[in-house]
C-alpha positions as CSV (number, residue, x, y, z in Angstrom):
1,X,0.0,0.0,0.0
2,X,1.2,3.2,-1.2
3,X,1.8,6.2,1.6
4,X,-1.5,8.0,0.1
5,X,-3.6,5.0,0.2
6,X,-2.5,4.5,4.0
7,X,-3.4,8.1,4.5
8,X,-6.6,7.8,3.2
9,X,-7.3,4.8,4.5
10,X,-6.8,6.2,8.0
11,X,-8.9,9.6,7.2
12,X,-11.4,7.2,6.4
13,X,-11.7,5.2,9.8
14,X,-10.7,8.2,11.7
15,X,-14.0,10.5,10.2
16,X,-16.1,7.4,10.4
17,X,-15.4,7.3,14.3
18,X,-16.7,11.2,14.1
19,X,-13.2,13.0,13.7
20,X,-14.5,15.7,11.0
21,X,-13.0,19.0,10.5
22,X,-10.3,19.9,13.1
23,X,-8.2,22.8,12.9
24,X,-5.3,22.7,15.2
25,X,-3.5,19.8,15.5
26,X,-1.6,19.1,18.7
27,X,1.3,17.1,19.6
28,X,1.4,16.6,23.2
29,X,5.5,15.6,24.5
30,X,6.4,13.8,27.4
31,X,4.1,14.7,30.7
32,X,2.1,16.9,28.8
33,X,-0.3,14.8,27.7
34,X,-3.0,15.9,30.6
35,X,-3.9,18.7,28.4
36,X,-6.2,16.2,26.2
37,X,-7.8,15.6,29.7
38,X,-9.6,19.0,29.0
39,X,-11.2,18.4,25.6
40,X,-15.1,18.3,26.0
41,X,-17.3,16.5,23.9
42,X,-14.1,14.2,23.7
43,X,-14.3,11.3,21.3
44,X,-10.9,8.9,22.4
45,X,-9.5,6.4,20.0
46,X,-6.4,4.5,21.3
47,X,-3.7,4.3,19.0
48,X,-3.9,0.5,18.6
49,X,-7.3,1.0,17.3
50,X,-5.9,2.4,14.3
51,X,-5.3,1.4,11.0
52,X,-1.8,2.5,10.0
53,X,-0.7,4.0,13.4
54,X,2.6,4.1,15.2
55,X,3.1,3.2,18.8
56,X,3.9,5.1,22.0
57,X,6.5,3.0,24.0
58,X,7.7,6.2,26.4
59,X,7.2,6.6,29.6
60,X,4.9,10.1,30.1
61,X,2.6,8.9,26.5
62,X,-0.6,7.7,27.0
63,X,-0.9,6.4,23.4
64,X,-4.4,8.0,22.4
65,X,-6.1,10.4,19.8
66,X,-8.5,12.8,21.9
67,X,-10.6,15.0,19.2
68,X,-13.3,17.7,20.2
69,X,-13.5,21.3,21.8
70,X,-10.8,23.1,23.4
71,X,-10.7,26.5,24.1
72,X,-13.4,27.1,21.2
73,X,-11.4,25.5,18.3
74,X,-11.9,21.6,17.0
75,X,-8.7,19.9,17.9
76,X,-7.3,17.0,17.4
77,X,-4.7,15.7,20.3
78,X,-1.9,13.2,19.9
79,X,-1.6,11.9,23.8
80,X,1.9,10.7,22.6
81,X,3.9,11.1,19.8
82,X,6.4,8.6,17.8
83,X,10.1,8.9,18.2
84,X,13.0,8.1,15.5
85,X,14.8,6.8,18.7
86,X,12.2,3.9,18.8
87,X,12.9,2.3,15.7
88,X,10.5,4.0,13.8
89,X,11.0,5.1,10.1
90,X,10.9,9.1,9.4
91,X,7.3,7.9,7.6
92,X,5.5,6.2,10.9
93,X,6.9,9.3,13.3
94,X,5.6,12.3,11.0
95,X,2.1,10.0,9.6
96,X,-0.4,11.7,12.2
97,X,0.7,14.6,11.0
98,X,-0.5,13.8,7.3
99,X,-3.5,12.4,8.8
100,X,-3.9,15.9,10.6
101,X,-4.0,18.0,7.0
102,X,-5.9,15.1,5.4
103,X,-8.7,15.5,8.3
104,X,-8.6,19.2,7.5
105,X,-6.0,21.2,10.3
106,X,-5.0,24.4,9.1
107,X,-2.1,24.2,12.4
108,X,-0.1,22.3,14.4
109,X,0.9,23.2,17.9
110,X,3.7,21.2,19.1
111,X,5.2,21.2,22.2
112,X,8.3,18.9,23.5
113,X,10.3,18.3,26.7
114,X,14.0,19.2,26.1
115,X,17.0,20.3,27.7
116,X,18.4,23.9,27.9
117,X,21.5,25.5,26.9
118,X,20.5,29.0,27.3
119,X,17.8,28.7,29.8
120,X,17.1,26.7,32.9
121,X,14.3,23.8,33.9
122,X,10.7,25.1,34.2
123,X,11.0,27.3,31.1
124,X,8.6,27.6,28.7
125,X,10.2,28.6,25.5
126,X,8.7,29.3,22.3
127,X,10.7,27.4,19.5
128,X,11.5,30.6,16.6
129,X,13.7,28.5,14.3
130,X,15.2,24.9,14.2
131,X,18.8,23.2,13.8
132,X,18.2,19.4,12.6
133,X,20.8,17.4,13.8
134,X,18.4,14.0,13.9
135,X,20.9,12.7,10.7
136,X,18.2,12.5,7.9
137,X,14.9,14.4,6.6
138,X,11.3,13.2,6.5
139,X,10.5,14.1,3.2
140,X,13.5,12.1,1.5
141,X,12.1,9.7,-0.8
142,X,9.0,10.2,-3.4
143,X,7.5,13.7,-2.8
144,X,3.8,13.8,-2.1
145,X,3.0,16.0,-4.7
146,X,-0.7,16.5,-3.4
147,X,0.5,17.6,0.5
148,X,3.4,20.0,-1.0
149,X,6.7,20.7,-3.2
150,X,9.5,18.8,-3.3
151,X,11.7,20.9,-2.4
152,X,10.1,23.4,0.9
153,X,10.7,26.3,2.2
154,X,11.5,26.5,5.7
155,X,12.5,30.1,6.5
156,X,9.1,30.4,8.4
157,X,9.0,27.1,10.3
158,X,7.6,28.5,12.8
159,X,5.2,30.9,12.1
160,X,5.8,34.7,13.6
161,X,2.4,35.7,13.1
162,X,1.6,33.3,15.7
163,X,4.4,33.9,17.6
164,X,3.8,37.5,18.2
165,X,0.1,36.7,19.1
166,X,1.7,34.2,21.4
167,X,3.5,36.5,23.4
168,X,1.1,38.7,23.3
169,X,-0.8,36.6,25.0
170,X,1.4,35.5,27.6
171,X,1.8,38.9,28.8
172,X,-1.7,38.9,29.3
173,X,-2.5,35.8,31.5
174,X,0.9,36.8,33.2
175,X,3.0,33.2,32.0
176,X,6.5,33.7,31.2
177,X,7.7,32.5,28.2
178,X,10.7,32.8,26.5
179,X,11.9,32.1,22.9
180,X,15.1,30.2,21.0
181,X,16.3,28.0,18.8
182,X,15.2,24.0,18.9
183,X,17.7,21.7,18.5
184,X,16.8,18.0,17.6
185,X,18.7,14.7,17.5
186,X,17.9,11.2,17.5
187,X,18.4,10.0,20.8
188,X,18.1,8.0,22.8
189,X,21.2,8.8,24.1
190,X,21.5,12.3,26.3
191,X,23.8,14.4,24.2
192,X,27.7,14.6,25.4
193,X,29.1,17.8,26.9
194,X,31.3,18.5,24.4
195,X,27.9,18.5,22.0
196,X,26.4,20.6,24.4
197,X,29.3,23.0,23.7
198,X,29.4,22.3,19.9
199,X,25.3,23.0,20.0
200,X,25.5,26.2,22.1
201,X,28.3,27.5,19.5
202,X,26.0,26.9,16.8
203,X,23.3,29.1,18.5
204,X,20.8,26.2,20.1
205,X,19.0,27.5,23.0
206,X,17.4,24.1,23.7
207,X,17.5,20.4,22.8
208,X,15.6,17.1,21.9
209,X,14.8,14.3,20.4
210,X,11.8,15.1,18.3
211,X,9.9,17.8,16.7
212,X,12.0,18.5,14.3
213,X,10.5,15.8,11.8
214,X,7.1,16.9,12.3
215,X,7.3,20.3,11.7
216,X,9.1,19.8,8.7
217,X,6.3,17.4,7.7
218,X,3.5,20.3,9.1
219,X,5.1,22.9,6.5
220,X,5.8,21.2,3.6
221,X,2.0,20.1,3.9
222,X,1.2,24.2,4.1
223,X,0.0,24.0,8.3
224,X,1.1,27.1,10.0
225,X,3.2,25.9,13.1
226,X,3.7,26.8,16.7
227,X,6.1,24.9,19.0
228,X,6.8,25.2,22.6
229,X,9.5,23.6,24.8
230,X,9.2,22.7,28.3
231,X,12.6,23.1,30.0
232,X,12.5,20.2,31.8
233,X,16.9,19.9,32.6
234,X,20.0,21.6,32.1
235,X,21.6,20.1,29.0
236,X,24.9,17.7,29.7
237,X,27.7,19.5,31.3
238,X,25.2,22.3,33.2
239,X,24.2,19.6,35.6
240,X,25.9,16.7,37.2
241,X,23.6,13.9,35.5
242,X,20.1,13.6,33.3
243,X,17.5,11.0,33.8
244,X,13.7,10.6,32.2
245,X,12.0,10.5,35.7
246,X,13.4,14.2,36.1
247,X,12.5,15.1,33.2
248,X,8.2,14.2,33.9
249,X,8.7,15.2,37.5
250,X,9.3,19.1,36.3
251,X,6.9,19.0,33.2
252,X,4.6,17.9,36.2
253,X,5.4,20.9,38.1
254,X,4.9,23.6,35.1
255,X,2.1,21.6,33.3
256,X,-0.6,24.2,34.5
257,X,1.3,27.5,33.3
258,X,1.5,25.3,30.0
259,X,-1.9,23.9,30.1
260,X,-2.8,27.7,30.7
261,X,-0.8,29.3,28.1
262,X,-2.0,27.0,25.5
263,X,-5.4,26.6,25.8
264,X,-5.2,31.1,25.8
265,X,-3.2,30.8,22.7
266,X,-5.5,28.3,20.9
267,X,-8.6,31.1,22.0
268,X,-6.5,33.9,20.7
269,X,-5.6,32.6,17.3
Protein backbone atom coordinates (compact mmCIF):
# COMPACT_ATOMS: atom_id res chain seq x y z
CA UNK A 1 0.00 0.00 0.00
CA UNK A 2 1.21 3.17 -1.21
CA UNK A 3 1.84 6.23 1.57
CA UNK A 4 -1.46 8.02 0.14
CA UNK A 5 -3.58 5.02 0.17
CA UNK A 6 -2.50 4.51 4.00
CA UNK A 7 -3.42 8.08 4.45
CA UNK A 8 -6.63 7.82 3.17
CA UNK A 9 -7.28 4.76 4.54
CA UNK A 10 -6.81 6.21 7.99
CA UNK A 11 -8.88 9.60 7.24
CA UNK A 12 -11.36 7.16 6.40
CA UNK A 13 -11.66 5.23 9.77
CA UNK A 14 -10.70 8.17 11.67
CA UNK A 15 -13.99 10.53 10.22
CA UNK A 16 -16.11 7.42 10.38
CA UNK A 17 -15.41 7.26 14.28
CA UNK A 18 -16.68 11.17 14.08
CA UNK A 19 -13.18 12.96 13.74
CA UNK A 20 -14.47 15.66 11.03
CA UNK A 21 -13.02 19.02 10.46
CA UNK A 22 -10.28 19.93 13.06
CA UNK A 23 -8.24 22.76 12.89
CA UNK A 24 -5.33 22.74 15.21
CA UNK A 25 -3.46 19.80 15.54
CA UNK A 26 -1.63 19.05 18.68
CA UNK A 27 1.32 17.05 19.59
CA UNK A 28 1.37 16.57 23.22
CA UNK A 29 5.46 15.63 24.52
CA UNK A 30 6.41 13.78 27.36
CA UNK A 31 4.14 14.73 30.69
CA UNK A 32 2.05 16.88 28.76
CA UNK A 33 -0.31 14.83 27.72
CA UNK A 34 -3.03 15.90 30.55
CA UNK A 35 -3.89 18.69 28.41
CA UNK A 36 -6.19 16.21 26.17
CA UNK A 37 -7.75 15.63 29.65
CA UNK A 38 -9.58 19.00 29.05
CA UNK A 39 -11.23 18.40 25.59
CA UNK A 40 -15.15 18.30 25.97
CA UNK A 41 -17.28 16.54 23.86
CA UNK A 42 -14.05 14.21 23.69
CA UNK A 43 -14.25 11.32 21.32
CA UNK A 44 -10.87 8.93 22.39
CA UNK A 45 -9.51 6.39 19.97
CA UNK A 46 -6.42 4.51 21.25
CA UNK A 47 -3.72 4.25 18.96
CA UNK A 48 -3.93 0.46 18.55
CA UNK A 49 -7.27 0.96 17.31
CA UNK A 50 -5.93 2.39 14.27
CA UNK A 51 -5.25 1.45 11.03
CA UNK A 52 -1.76 2.53 9.96
CA UNK A 53 -0.69 4.04 13.45
CA UNK A 54 2.61 4.06 15.22
CA UNK A 55 3.07 3.25 18.78
CA UNK A 56 3.90 5.06 22.03
CA UNK A 57 6.49 3.03 23.99
CA UNK A 58 7.75 6.17 26.40
CA UNK A 59 7.23 6.64 29.56
CA UNK A 60 4.91 10.07 30.08
CA UNK A 61 2.64 8.89 26.53
CA UNK A 62 -0.60 7.74 26.98
CA UNK A 63 -0.87 6.41 23.38
CA UNK A 64 -4.39 7.97 22.38
CA UNK A 65 -6.08 10.42 19.82
CA UNK A 66 -8.46 12.77 21.88
CA UNK A 67 -10.59 15.00 19.19
CA UNK A 68 -13.30 17.65 20.19
CA UNK A 69 -13.54 21.27 21.78
CA UNK A 70 -10.81 23.08 23.45
CA UNK A 71 -10.68 26.52 24.14
CA UNK A 72 -13.36 27.10 21.24
CA UNK A 73 -11.40 25.54 18.30
CA UNK A 74 -11.88 21.63 17.05
CA UNK A 75 -8.73 19.91 17.90
CA UNK A 76 -7.34 16.97 17.45
CA UNK A 77 -4.67 15.69 20.29
CA UNK A 78 -1.95 13.18 19.88
CA UNK A 79 -1.60 11.91 23.81
CA UNK A 80 1.89 10.74 22.59
CA UNK A 81 3.92 11.07 19.79
CA UNK A 82 6.37 8.61 17.76
CA UNK A 83 10.08 8.94 18.18
CA UNK A 84 12.97 8.08 15.49
CA UNK A 85 14.82 6.76 18.68
CA UNK A 86 12.24 3.92 18.79
CA UNK A 87 12.85 2.34 15.70
CA UNK A 88 10.49 4.02 13.80
CA UNK A 89 11.00 5.07 10.13
CA UNK A 90 10.94 9.07 9.37
CA UNK A 91 7.33 7.93 7.64
CA UNK A 92 5.52 6.22 10.92
CA UNK A 93 6.94 9.34 13.26
CA UNK A 94 5.57 12.32 11.00
CA UNK A 95 2.10 9.99 9.63
CA UNK A 96 -0.36 11.74 12.21
CA UNK A 97 0.65 14.63 10.95
CA UNK A 98 -0.53 13.83 7.28
CA UNK A 99 -3.47 12.38 8.85
CA UNK A 100 -3.87 15.88 10.61
CA UNK A 101 -4.02 18.01 7.04
CA UNK A 102 -5.93 15.13 5.40
CA UNK A 103 -8.73 15.50 8.34
CA UNK A 104 -8.61 19.18 7.49
CA UNK A 105 -5.97 21.20 10.34
CA UNK A 106 -5.00 24.36 9.11
CA UNK A 107 -2.09 24.22 12.35
CA UNK A 108 -0.08 22.30 14.38
CA UNK A 109 0.92 23.24 17.90
CA UNK A 110 3.74 21.18 19.14
CA UNK A 111 5.24 21.22 22.17
CA UNK A 112 8.31 18.92 23.51
CA UNK A 113 10.25 18.33 26.73
CA UNK A 114 13.99 19.23 26.14
CA UNK A 115 16.99 20.35 27.75
CA UNK A 116 18.38 23.89 27.95
CA UNK A 117 21.46 25.52 26.92
CA UNK A 118 20.52 29.02 27.32
CA UNK A 119 17.76 28.68 29.76
CA UNK A 120 17.13 26.72 32.87
CA UNK A 121 14.29 23.76 33.87
CA UNK A 122 10.69 25.10 34.18
CA UNK A 123 10.99 27.27 31.12
CA UNK A 124 8.65 27.60 28.71
CA UNK A 125 10.23 28.62 25.50
CA UNK A 126 8.72 29.32 22.34
CA UNK A 127 10.73 27.43 19.47
CA UNK A 128 11.48 30.57 16.63
CA UNK A 129 13.74 28.46 14.25
CA UNK A 130 15.22 24.91 14.19
CA UNK A 131 18.80 23.25 13.81
CA UNK A 132 18.15 19.39 12.56
CA UNK A 133 20.77 17.42 13.79
CA UNK A 134 18.36 13.98 13.94
CA UNK A 135 20.92 12.70 10.66
CA UNK A 136 18.15 12.49 7.87
CA UNK A 137 14.86 14.44 6.60
CA UNK A 138 11.28 13.20 6.47
CA UNK A 139 10.48 14.10 3.18
CA UNK A 140 13.48 12.07 1.50
CA UNK A 141 12.08 9.70 -0.75
CA UNK A 142 9.02 10.19 -3.40
CA UNK A 143 7.50 13.74 -2.81
CA UNK A 144 3.84 13.78 -2.13
CA UNK A 145 2.96 16.03 -4.73
CA UNK A 146 -0.73 16.54 -3.42
CA UNK A 147 0.51 17.61 0.48
CA UNK A 148 3.35 20.01 -0.98
CA UNK A 149 6.68 20.72 -3.16
CA UNK A 150 9.54 18.79 -3.35
CA UNK A 151 11.72 20.91 -2.43
CA UNK A 152 10.13 23.39 0.89
CA UNK A 153 10.74 26.32 2.25
CA UNK A 154 11.53 26.50 5.73
CA UNK A 155 12.45 30.09 6.46
CA UNK A 156 9.13 30.38 8.43
CA UNK A 157 8.98 27.14 10.27
CA UNK A 158 7.57 28.46 12.83
CA UNK A 159 5.18 30.95 12.11
CA UNK A 160 5.78 34.72 13.55
CA UNK A 161 2.36 35.69 13.12
CA UNK A 162 1.65 33.29 15.73
CA UNK A 163 4.43 33.89 17.64
CA UNK A 164 3.83 37.47 18.18
CA UNK A 165 0.13 36.72 19.09
CA UNK A 166 1.73 34.22 21.41
CA UNK A 167 3.48 36.48 23.38
CA UNK A 168 1.11 38.66 23.33
CA UNK A 169 -0.78 36.56 25.04
CA UNK A 170 1.39 35.52 27.58
CA UNK A 171 1.83 38.86 28.77
CA UNK A 172 -1.72 38.91 29.26
CA UNK A 173 -2.52 35.75 31.46
CA UNK A 174 0.93 36.79 33.20
CA UNK A 175 3.02 33.25 31.96
CA UNK A 176 6.53 33.66 31.21
CA UNK A 177 7.71 32.47 28.23
CA UNK A 178 10.73 32.81 26.53
CA UNK A 179 11.86 32.09 22.93
CA UNK A 180 15.14 30.21 21.02
CA UNK A 181 16.33 27.97 18.79
CA UNK A 182 15.19 24.01 18.94
CA UNK A 183 17.65 21.71 18.50
CA UNK A 184 16.83 17.98 17.59
CA UNK A 185 18.74 14.71 17.46
CA UNK A 186 17.86 11.18 17.54
CA UNK A 187 18.44 9.98 20.77
CA UNK A 188 18.08 7.98 22.77
CA UNK A 189 21.24 8.80 24.13
CA UNK A 190 21.53 12.33 26.29
CA UNK A 191 23.81 14.41 24.20
CA UNK A 192 27.73 14.65 25.40
CA UNK A 193 29.11 17.79 26.95
CA UNK A 194 31.29 18.46 24.45
CA UNK A 195 27.90 18.45 22.05
CA UNK A 196 26.44 20.56 24.40
CA UNK A 197 29.31 22.99 23.71
CA UNK A 198 29.37 22.34 19.93
CA UNK A 199 25.31 23.05 20.04
CA UNK A 200 25.53 26.16 22.11
CA UNK A 201 28.29 27.47 19.51
CA UNK A 202 26.05 26.85 16.77
CA UNK A 203 23.35 29.13 18.51
CA UNK A 204 20.78 26.16 20.13
CA UNK A 205 19.00 27.50 23.01
CA UNK A 206 17.45 24.06 23.74
CA UNK A 207 17.46 20.40 22.77
CA UNK A 208 15.63 17.09 21.87
CA UNK A 209 14.81 14.29 20.45
CA UNK A 210 11.76 15.08 18.31
CA UNK A 211 9.91 17.76 16.68
CA UNK A 212 11.99 18.49 14.27
CA UNK A 213 10.54 15.84 11.75
CA UNK A 214 7.06 16.89 12.33
CA UNK A 215 7.27 20.25 11.68
CA UNK A 216 9.08 19.85 8.68
CA UNK A 217 6.25 17.36 7.68
CA UNK A 218 3.52 20.26 9.10
CA UNK A 219 5.12 22.94 6.53
CA UNK A 220 5.84 21.17 3.58
CA UNK A 221 1.97 20.11 3.85
CA UNK A 222 1.24 24.18 4.08
CA UNK A 223 0.03 23.99 8.31
CA UNK A 224 1.06 27.14 10.01
CA UNK A 225 3.21 25.87 13.14
CA UNK A 226 3.67 26.79 16.65
CA UNK A 227 6.07 24.91 19.00
CA UNK A 228 6.76 25.20 22.63
CA UNK A 229 9.47 23.57 24.78
CA UNK A 230 9.19 22.67 28.29
CA UNK A 231 12.59 23.13 30.05
CA UNK A 232 12.54 20.21 31.78
CA UNK A 233 16.86 19.89 32.65
CA UNK A 234 20.00 21.59 32.09
CA UNK A 235 21.62 20.14 29.02
CA UNK A 236 24.87 17.69 29.67
CA UNK A 237 27.68 19.53 31.32
CA UNK A 238 25.19 22.31 33.20
CA UNK A 239 24.21 19.64 35.60
CA UNK A 240 25.90 16.68 37.25
CA UNK A 241 23.58 13.90 35.47
CA UNK A 242 20.15 13.58 33.28
CA UNK A 243 17.55 11.02 33.77
CA UNK A 244 13.70 10.57 32.21
CA UNK A 245 11.97 10.53 35.68
CA UNK A 246 13.42 14.16 36.14
CA UNK A 247 12.47 15.09 33.20
CA UNK A 248 8.23 14.15 33.91
CA UNK A 249 8.67 15.22 37.45
CA UNK A 250 9.32 19.12 36.33
CA UNK A 251 6.86 18.99 33.17
CA UNK A 252 4.59 17.86 36.25
CA UNK A 253 5.44 20.87 38.14
CA UNK A 254 4.90 23.57 35.09
CA UNK A 255 2.11 21.56 33.33
CA UNK A 256 -0.56 24.23 34.51
CA UNK A 257 1.27 27.50 33.31
CA UNK A 258 1.51 25.30 29.96
CA UNK A 259 -1.93 23.95 30.14
CA UNK A 260 -2.75 27.67 30.72
CA UNK A 261 -0.85 29.28 28.07
CA UNK A 262 -1.97 26.99 25.52
CA UNK A 263 -5.39 26.63 25.85
CA UNK A 264 -5.21 31.08 25.79
CA UNK A 265 -3.21 30.76 22.73
CA UNK A 266 -5.47 28.35 20.91
CA UNK A 267 -8.64 31.15 22.00
CA UNK A 268 -6.53 33.91 20.71
CA UNK A 269 -5.60 32.61 17.31
Amino acid sequence: MSLMEKIQETKNFLEAKGLTAPEFGLILGSGLGELADEVENAIVIDYAEIPNWGKSTVVGHAGKLVYGDLAGKKVLALQGRFHFYEGNPMEVVTFPVRVMKALGCHSIIVTNAAGGIGYGPGTLMMINDHINMIGTNPLIGENLDEFGPRFPDMSDAYSKDYRAKAKEIAEKIDVQVEEGVYLGVSGPTYETPAEIRAYQTMGASAVGMSTVPEVIVAVHSGMKVLGISAITNYAAGFQSSLNHEEVVEVTTRIKEDFKGFIKAVLAGL
